[in-house]
N, C-alpha and C positions, 0 to 999 in steps of 0.2 A: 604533649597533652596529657592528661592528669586523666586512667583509666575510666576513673567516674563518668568524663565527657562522649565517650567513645559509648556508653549507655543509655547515656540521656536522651538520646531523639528516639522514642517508640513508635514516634506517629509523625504524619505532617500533615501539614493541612494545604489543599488543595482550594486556591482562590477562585477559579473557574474565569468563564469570560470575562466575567461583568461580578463589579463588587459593588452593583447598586440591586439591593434587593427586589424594585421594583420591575425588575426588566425578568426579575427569573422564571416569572411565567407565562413571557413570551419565547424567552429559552428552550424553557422547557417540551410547550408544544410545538415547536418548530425545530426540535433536535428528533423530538417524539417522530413526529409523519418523516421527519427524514430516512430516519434509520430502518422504521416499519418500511418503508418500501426500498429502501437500500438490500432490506434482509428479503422481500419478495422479489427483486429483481432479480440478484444476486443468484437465489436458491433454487430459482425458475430457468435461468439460463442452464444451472448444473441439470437439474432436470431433463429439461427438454435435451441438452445431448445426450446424456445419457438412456435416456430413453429411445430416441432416434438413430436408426443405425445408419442412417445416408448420415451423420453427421459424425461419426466415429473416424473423424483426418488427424491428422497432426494440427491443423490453424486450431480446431474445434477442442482439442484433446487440452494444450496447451489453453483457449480463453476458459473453460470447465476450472482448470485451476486457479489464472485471474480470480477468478466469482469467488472460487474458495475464500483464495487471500484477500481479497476486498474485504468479504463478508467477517473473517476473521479481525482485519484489520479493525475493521468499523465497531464488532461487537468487544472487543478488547479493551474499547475508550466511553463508546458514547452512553452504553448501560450504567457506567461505575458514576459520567458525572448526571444522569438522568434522575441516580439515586439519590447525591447527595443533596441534586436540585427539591426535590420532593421531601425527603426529611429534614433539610436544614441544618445538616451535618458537611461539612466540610474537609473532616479528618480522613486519612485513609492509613493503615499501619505499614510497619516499616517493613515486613515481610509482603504482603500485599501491593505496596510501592515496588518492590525490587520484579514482581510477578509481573506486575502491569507492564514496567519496562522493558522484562525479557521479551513477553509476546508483542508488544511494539515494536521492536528492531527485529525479532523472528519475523514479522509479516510481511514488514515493514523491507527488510532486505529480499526478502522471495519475491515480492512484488517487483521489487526492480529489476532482479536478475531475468526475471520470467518473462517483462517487457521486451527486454533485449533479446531474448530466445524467442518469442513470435517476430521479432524482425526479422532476426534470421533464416525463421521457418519462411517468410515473405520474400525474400532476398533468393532462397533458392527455388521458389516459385512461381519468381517472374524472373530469375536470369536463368536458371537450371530448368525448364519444366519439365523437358524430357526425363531426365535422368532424376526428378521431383521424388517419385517413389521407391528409386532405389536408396538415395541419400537419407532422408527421411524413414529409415527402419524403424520399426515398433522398438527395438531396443534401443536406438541414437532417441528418439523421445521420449523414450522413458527415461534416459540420463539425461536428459537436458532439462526435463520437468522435475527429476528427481533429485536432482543436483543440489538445484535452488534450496531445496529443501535441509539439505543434511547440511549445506556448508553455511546456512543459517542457523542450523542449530550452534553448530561450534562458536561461530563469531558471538550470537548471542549470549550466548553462557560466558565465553571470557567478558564480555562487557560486566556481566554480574559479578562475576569474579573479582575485576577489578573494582568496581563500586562496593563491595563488602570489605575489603579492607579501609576504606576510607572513614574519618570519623566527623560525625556532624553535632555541632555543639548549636547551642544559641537558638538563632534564628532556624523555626521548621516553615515556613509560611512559603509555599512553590506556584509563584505569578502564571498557572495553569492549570488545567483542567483534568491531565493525566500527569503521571508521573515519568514525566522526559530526562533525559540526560542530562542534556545542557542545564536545565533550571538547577537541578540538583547538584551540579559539580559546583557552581557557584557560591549553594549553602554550606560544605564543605569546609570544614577551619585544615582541614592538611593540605598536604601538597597533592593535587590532581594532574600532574603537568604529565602524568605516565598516561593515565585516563587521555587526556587531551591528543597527545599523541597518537593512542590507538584509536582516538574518533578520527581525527585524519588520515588515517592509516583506510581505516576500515571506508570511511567516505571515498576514497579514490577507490579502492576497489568496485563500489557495492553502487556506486553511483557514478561516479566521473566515468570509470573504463566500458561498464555497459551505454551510455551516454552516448562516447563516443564511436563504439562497437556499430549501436544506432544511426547515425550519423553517418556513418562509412557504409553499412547496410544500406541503407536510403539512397546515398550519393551513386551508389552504385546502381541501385534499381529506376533510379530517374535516368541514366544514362540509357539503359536497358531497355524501357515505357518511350522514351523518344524515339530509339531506333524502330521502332515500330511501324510496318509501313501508313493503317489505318486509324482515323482519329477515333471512331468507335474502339478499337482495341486498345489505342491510349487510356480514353477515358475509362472502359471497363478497370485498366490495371491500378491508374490511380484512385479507383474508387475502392476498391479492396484495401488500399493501405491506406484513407486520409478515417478511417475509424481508429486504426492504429496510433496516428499521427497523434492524433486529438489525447489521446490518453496517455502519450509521451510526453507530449505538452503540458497536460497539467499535473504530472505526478513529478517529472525534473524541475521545472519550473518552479514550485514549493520548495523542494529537498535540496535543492542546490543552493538557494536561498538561507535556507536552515543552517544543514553544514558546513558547505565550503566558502559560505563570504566571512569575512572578518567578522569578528566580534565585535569591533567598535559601530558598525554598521548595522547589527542587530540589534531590536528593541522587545520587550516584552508581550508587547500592541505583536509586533512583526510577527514573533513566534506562533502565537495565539490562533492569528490569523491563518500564517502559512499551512500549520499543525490542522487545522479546521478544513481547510482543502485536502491536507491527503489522509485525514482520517475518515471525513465524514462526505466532502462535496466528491471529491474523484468515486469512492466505490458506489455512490448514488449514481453519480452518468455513468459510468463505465456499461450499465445494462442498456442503458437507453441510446450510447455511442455504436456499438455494436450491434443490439436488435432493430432499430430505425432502416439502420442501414445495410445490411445483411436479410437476404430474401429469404434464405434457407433456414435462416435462424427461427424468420418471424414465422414459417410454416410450421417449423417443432412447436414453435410458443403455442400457435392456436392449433394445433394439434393436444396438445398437451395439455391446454384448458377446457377442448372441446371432448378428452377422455373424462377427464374430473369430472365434467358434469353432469357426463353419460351415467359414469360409476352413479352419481351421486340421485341420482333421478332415478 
């Protein structure tokens, strides 16, 4: 390619859902109350644990960070297309584009690893309970929550890495809303085939192995919940994990979709869609999956509303 091309793309332009202008201001306000209560859900759960000391566990310790990465997740996507819904601007710059994508796959990969580590926080507190709090050490969760973190960073950054050498001529026009991987490798006039690889690479890691970590976790804990002599103590254990379940449910069920099926079987429509449940619909339920159905949870909440108002009176 001819140096000149490898400069020419400063900006892209982001299509968003819908490329019929008439729908953007039903978009708009129904991205709008999403997010506003995704962010008070979200910020309210951190809250209330952290304010509450009967909630300072390892399950409680690790959902605190969920809320984080949700909340992160969610504000990393749905502010940038809220704006361009409102000024009618569609462009986003190329430096800007590369930002959006790193904290995309940084939340984006924490959140997954992080799922898998409350299973297994679940896993050793209904097959281990005895030995619950010695396993379970303030420092074994601080690495396990801390983990997720650092070794997102790395992966993240090589993705940029690798997307900066690449050059994009021609066509800047990205069939979405943020600035994703997939869409962008595509507009791409060089060879991505290294790119693609480390998306594979990185998807069985960061999705497939925790996945199935899950899965083995669970299989194990159903075996566990059955031996049980009393159906009250069954149900209690199943109830603690089907909040879990529900939020495994819809954040793999998305992402697996995304990276691991064939390309031929992905469509623009699909991405759009999938990308829209683990940006915007999973960190909206994930408060109300977890507060509904957690008793302790919902007593910090109205504790914690019932201080504000004190304060505020």
């Amino acid at each position: 390619m001819e140096p000149r091309n490898q400069s020419s793309t400063s900006e892209f332009i982001l299509l968003g859902l819908s490329e019929n202008p008439e729908q953007d201001t039903i978009l708009f306000a129904l991205f709008l109350c999403m997010y506003v209560v995704m962010a008070m859900g979200n910020l309210s759960i951190i809250l209330a644990i952290s304010s509450d000391s009967h909630l300072h566990t390892p399950m409680y310790f690790f959902l605190a960070n969920l809320s984080l990465v949700d909340f992160g997740l969610a504000t990393n996507t749905v502010p940038k297309m809220l704006v361009n819904i409102q000024t009618k601007s569609k462009s986003i710059s190329y430096p800007c584009c590369l930002t959006q994508m790193y904290f995309f796959h940084f939340f984006g990969i924490v959140d997954s690893v992080l799922i898998a580590v409350m299973a297994y926080d679940r896993f050793v507190a209904i097959c281990h309970p005895l030995h619950y709090t010695t396993i379970m050490s303030p420092r074994l969760c601080g690495l396990l929550a801390g983990g997720p973190w650092v070794f997102s960073c790395f992966i993240s950054l090589t993705h940029i890495l690798l997307m900066v050498r690449l050059v994009f001529c021609g066509n800047n026009k990205i069939p979405h809303y943020f600035c994703d991987l997939t869409p962008l490798l595509r507009l791409s006039c060089t060879d991505t085939s290294v790119n693609k690889i480390f998306v594979l690479t990185v998807a069985g890691m960061v999705i497939a192995t925790p996945f199935l970590c899950i899965l083995a976790s669970y299989a194990r804990i159903i075996v566990a919940i059955m031996k049980l002599p009393s159906a009250g103590g069954r149900k209690k254990a199943f109830s603690t994990c089907s909040s879990h379940l529900s939020v495994v449910a819809l954040l793999y069920g998305t992402t697996i979709g995304v990276y691991l099926c064939p390309s031929s079987v992905r469509t623009a429509v699909k991405e759009k869609a999938s990308a829209v449940m683990y940006t915007a619909v999973t960190p909206l339920l994930n408060p109300f999956i977890y507060s509904l159905r957690n008793r302790d949870l919902k007593g910090a909440l109205r504790k914690l509303v019932n201080r504000k108002i004190s304060s505020s009176s």
